[in-house]
C-alpha positions as CSV (number, residue, x, y, z in Angstrom):
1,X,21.7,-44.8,8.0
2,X,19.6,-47.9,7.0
3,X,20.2,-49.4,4.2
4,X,17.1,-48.5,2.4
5,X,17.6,-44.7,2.5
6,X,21.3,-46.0,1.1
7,X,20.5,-47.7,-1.6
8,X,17.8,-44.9,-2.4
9,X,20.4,-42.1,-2.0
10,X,22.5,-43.9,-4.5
11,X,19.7,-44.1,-6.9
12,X,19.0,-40.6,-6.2
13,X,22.5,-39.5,-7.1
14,X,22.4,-41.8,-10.5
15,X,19.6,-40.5,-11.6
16,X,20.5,-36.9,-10.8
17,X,20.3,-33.8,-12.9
18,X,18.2,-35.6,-15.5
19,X,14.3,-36.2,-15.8
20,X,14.0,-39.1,-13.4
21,X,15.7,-36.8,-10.3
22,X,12.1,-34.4,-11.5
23,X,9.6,-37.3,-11.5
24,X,11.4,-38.2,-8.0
25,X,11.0,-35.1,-6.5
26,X,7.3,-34.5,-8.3
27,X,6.0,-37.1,-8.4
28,X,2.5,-37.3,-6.3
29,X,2.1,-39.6,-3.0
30,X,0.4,-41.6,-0.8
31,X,-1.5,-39.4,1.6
32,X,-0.5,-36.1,-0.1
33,X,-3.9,-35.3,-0.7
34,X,-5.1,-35.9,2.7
35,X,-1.7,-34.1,4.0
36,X,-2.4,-30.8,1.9
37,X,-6.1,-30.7,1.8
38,X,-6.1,-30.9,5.8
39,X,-3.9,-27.7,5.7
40,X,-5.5,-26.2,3.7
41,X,-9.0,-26.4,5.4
42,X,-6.9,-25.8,8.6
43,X,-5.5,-22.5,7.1
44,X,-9.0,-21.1,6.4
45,X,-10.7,-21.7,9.3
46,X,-7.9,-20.3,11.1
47,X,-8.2,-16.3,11.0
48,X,-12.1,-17.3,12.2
49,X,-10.8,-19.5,15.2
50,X,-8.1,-17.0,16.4
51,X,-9.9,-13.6,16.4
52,X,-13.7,-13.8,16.1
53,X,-15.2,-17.6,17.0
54,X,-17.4,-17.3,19.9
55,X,-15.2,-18.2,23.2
56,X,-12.1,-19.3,22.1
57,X,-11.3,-16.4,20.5
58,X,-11.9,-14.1,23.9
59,X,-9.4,-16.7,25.1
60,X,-6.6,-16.3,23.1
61,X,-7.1,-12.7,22.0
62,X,-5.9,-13.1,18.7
63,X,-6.4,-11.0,15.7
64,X,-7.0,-11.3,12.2
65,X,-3.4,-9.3,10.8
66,X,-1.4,-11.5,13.9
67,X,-2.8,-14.9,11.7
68,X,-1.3,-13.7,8.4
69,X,2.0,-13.2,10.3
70,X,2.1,-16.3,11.4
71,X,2.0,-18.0,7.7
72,X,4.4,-15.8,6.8
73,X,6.8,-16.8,9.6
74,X,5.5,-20.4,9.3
75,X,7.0,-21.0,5.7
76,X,9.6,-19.4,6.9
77,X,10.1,-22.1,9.4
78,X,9.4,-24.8,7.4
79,X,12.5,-23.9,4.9
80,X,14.8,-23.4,8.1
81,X,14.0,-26.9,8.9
82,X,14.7,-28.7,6.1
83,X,18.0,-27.6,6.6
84,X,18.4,-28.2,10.4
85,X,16.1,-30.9,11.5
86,X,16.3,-32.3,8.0
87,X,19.9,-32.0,6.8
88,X,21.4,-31.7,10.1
89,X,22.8,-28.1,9.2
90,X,22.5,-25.3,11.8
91,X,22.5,-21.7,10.1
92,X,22.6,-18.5,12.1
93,X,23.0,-16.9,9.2
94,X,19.1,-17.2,7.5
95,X,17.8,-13.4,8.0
96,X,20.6,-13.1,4.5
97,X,17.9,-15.2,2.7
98,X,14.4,-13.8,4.5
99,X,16.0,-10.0,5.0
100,X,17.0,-10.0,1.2
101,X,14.2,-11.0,-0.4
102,X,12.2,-8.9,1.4
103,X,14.2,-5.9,0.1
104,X,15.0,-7.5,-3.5
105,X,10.9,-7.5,-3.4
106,X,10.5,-4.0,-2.2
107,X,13.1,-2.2,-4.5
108,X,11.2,-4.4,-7.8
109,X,8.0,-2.8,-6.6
110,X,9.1,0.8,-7.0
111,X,11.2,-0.1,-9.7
112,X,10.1,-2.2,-11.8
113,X,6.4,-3.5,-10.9
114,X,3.8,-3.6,-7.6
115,X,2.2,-7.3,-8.4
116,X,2.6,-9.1,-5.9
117,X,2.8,-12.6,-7.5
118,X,6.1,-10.8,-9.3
119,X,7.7,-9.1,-6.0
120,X,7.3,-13.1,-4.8
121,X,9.2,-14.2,-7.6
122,X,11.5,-11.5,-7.7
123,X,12.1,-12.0,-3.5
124,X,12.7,-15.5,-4.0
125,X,14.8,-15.6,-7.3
126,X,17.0,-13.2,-5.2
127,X,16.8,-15.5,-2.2
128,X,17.7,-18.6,-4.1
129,X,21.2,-17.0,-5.9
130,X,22.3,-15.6,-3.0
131,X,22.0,-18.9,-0.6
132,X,23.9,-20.5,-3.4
133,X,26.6,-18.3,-3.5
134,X,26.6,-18.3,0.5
135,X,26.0,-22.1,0.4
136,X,29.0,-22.4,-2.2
137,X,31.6,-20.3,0.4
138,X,30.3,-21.9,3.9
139,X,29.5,-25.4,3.2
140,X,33.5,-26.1,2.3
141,X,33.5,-26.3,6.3
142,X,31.4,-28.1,8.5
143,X,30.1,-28.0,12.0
144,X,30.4,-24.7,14.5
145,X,32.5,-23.5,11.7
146,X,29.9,-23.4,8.5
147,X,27.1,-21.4,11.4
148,X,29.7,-19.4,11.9
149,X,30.5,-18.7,8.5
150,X,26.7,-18.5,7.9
151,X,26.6,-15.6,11.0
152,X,29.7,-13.5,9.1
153,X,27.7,-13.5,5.7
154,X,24.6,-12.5,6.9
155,X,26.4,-9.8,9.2
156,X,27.9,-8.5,6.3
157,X,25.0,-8.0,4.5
158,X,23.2,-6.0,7.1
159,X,26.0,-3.6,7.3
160,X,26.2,-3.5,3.6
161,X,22.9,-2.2,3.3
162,X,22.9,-0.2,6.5
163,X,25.3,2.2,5.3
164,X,27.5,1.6,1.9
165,X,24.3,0.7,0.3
166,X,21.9,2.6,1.8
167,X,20.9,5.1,-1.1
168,X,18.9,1.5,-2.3
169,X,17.7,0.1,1.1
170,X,16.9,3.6,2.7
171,X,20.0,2.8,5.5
172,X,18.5,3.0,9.2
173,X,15.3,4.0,7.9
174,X,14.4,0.5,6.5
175,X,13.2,0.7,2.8
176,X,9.6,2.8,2.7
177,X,9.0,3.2,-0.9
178,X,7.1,0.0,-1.6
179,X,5.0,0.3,-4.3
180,X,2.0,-2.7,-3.9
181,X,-0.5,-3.0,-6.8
182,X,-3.2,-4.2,-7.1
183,X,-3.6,-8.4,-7.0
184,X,-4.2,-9.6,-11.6
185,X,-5.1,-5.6,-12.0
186,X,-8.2,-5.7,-10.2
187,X,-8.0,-7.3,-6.2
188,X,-7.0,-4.8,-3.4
189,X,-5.2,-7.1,-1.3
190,X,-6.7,-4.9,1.7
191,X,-10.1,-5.4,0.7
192,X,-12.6,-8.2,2.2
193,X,-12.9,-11.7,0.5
194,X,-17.0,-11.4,-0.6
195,X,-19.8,-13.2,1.6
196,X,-19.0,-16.2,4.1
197,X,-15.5,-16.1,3.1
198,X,-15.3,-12.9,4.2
199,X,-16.7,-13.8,7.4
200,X,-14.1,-16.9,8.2
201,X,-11.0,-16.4,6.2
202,X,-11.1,-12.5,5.9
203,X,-9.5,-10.3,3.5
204,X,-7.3,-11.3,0.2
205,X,-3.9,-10.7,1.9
206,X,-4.9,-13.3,4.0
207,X,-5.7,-16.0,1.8
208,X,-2.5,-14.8,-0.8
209,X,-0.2,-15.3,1.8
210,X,-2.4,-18.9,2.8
211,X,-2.3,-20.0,-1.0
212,X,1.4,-20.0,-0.4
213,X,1.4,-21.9,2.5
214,X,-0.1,-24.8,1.5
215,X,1.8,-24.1,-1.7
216,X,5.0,-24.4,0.6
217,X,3.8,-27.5,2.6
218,X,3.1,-29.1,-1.0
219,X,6.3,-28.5,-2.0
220,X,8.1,-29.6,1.4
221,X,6.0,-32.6,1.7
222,X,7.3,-33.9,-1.9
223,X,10.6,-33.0,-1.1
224,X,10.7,-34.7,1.7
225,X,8.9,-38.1,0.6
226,X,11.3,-38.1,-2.2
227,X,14.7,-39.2,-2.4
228,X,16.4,-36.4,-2.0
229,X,14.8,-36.1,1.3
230,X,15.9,-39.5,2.3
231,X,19.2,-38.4,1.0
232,X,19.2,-35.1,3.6
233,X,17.6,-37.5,6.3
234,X,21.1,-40.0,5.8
235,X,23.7,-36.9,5.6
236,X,22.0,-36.0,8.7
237,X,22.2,-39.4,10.5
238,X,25.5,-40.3,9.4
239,X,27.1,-38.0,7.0
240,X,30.6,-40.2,6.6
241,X,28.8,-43.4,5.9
242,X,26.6,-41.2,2.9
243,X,29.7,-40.6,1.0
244,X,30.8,-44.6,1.5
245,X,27.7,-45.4,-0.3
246,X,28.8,-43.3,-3.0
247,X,26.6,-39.8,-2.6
248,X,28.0,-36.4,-3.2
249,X,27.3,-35.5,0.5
250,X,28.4,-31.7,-0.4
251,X,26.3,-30.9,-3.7
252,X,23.2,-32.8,-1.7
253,X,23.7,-29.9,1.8
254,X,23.8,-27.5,-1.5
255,X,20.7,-28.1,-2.3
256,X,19.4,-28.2,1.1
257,X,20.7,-25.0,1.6
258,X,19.2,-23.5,-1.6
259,X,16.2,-24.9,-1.0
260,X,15.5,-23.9,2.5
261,X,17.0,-20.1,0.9
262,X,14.1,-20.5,-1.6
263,X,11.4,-20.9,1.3
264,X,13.1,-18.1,3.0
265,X,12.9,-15.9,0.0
266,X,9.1,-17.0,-0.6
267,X,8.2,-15.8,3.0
268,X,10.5,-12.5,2.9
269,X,8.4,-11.3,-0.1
270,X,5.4,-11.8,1.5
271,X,6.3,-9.8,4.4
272,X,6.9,-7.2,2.8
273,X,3.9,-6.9,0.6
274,X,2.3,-7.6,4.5
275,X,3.7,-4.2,5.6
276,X,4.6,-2.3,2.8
277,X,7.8,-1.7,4.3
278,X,10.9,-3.4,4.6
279,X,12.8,-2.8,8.1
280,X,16.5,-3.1,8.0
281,X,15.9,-5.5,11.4
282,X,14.7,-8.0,8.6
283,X,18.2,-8.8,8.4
284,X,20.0,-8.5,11.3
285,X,21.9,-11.6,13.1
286,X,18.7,-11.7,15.7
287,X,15.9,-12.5,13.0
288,X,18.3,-15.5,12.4
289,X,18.3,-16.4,16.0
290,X,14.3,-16.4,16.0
291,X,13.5,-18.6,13.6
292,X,16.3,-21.4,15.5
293,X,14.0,-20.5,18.8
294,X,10.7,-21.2,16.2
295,X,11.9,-24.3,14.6
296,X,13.4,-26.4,17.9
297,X,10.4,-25.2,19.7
298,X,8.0,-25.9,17.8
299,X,9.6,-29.5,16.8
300,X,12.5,-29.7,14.4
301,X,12.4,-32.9,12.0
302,X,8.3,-32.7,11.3
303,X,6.6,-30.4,8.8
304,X,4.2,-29.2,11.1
305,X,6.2,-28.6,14.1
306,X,8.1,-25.2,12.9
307,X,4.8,-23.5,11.7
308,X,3.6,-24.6,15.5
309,X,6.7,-23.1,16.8
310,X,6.3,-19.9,14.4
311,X,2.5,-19.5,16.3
312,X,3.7,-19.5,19.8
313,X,6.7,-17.4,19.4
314,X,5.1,-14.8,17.4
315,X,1.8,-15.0,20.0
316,X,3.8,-14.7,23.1
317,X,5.5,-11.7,21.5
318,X,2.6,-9.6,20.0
319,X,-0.3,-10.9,22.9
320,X,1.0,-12.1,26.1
321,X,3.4,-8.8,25.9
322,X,0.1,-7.0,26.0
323,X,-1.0,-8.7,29.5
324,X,-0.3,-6.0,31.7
325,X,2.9,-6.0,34.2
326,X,3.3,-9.9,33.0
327,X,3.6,-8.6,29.5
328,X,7.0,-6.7,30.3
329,X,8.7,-10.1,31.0
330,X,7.6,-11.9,28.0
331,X,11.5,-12.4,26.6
332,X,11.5,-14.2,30.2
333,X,8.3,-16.1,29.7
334,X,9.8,-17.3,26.4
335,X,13.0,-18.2,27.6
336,X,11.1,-20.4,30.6
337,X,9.6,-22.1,27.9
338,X,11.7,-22.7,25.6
339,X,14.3,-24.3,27.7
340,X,11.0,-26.4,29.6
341,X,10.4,-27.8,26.2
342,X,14.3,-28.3,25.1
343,X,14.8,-30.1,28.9
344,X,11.1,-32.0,29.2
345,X,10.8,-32.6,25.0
346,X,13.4,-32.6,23.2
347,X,11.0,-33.3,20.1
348,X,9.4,-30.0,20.6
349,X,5.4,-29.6,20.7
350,X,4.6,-31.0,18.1
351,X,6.9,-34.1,18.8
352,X,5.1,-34.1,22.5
353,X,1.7,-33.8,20.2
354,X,2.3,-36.6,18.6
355,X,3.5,-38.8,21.5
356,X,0.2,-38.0,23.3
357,X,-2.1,-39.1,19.9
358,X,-0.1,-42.1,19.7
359,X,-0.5,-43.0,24.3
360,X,-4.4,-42.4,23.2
361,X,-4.3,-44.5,20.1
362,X,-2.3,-47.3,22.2
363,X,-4.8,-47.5,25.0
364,X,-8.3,-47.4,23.3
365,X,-6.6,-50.0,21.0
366,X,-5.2,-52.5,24.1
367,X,-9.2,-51.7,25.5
368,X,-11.3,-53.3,22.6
């Protein structure tokens, strides 16, 4: 750990709790702007590029409900990461935090209300209490031993509400009484976004679910340009030497934890207002093994790079299954390159992106 991301972890954890720990976390940056605005514009083009612009989308075959999956699962990404490529915590057990919310958000819409800004907030309030309880019981160990912990808790829960609980989540049967309403009273999430934005971005689920994705790169971008982020950066670097300088290395993975539960919980809510049904898959110890597969392929340790990683896995699954007797081997396809990547890049894609702009960048500069 340098000694700059020291003495700013130690100013972090004096200032903590109180209003300067906000303004650090909050506080605008640099290139934020350029960062957020560039995903957003990114984000609406998107649904255009993948299913209807002329050529490319023949090419890739892609369609307009497959994009808003992809958001869905990208947030989800970008949460897991701050806690693995970030913090340095490996998790098997994250379907608790996506799986939950998605249900906490289905049972509030038959319950309680069908808006679908409150089944977000309900999904994610529900998301954020439960990874700190979990956080609370498996962070007291460390290593193999907290994912394993992580694993237990999240197994727990899918039996929970697979059969002692099942008069709530619907058991086997996945929770179908999901009550969406419609978007301030008066937008059918279903229906078309009116004229040219119709045409590129396409219909209101698509840009509610994009609002919270730059929302959610926003948000991870400050977090990560602020100290705490230096803070998760140096626990993951060089944990023993975080606590010599003073820090409270275990409240600072709590938050990390709660955090990344919180971005979890955002993107469980939305799935299910996306299907209007909550599978009881959504938690199951394999939904937790995905989004590892997502994050380290796309590129743990970058913002970008676990949204990238979301794409490929989720468009390998849903269209190259579809390409005829190669589409029966997909799980094979996806296994070939994952381990290509993990063996030839150990950055992921978007680390082997990167590499490539900066070769370009080095030789047209050394050719002026």
């Amino acid at each position: 750990m340098s000694d700059e991301a020291a003495g700013a972890g130690a100013e972090a954890e004096t200032t903590s709790g109180g209003l300067s720990d906000l303004i650090g976390i909050w506080a605008p940056r640099g290139n934020e702007v350029t960062v957020v605005g560039a995903t957003a514009v990114v984000i609406a083009l998107f649904p255009w590029l993948f299913a209807d612009a002329p050529v490319l989308s023949g090419l890739v075959q892609g369609y307009r409900d497959l994009a808003t999956l992809m958001l869905i699962w990208g947030i989800f990404a970008i949460g897991f990461d701050l806690l693995l490529g970030y913090t340095g915590l490996l998790s098997f057990g994250h379907a608790a935090f996506w799986g939950g919310a998605a249900y906490a958000a289905g049972v509030f819409s038959a319950n309680v209300s069908g808006d679908p800004i409150l089944m977000v907030v309900a999904g994610t309030g529900f998301a954020i209490l439960l990874a700190w309880l979990l956080g609370f019981l498996s962070l007291r160990r460390g290593g193999i031993y907290f994912s394993i912990l992580t694993l237990a808790f999240a197994q727990m829960i899918f039996y929970l509400s697979s059969s002692p609980l099942a008069f709530i989540t619907g058991g086997e049967n996945g929770f179908t009484g999901v009550e969406i309403a419609e978007l301030f009273g008066i937008i059918a999430l279903e229906s078309e976004l009116p004229s040219v934005l119709g045409t590129v971005v396409g219909d209101w689920l698509y840009a509610f679910v994009g609002i919270f994705t730059v929302l959610a790169v926003a948000a991870a971008y400050r977090i990560l340009n602020s100290p705490y982020g230096m803070v998760f950066r140096a626990i993951r670097e060089n944990e023993q030497r975080a606590e010599f300088v003073g820090l409270n290395v275990w409240r600072y993975k709590l938050m990390s934890f709660i955090l990344s539960g919180a971005f979890a919980g955002v993107a469980g809510s939305l799935f299910t207002i996306h299907g209007s049904y909550v599978p009881l898959q959504s938690l199951y110890w394999t939904e937790s093994g995905e989004i590892v597969i997502m994050a380290v392929l796309g590129g743990t340790g970058s913002l970008f790079g676990p949204m990238l990683g979301a794409g490929l896995y989720l468009y390998v699954e849903n269209i190259v299954s579809g390409f005829g007797t190669v589409g029966e081997f997909w799980h094979l396809i996806l296994g070939i390159l994952f381990v290509l990547v993990i063996w030839l890049f150990p950055r992921g894609i978007w680390g082997l992106l990167r590499d490539a702009r900066d070769a370009v960048m080095e030789t047209v500069g050394g050719g002026r």
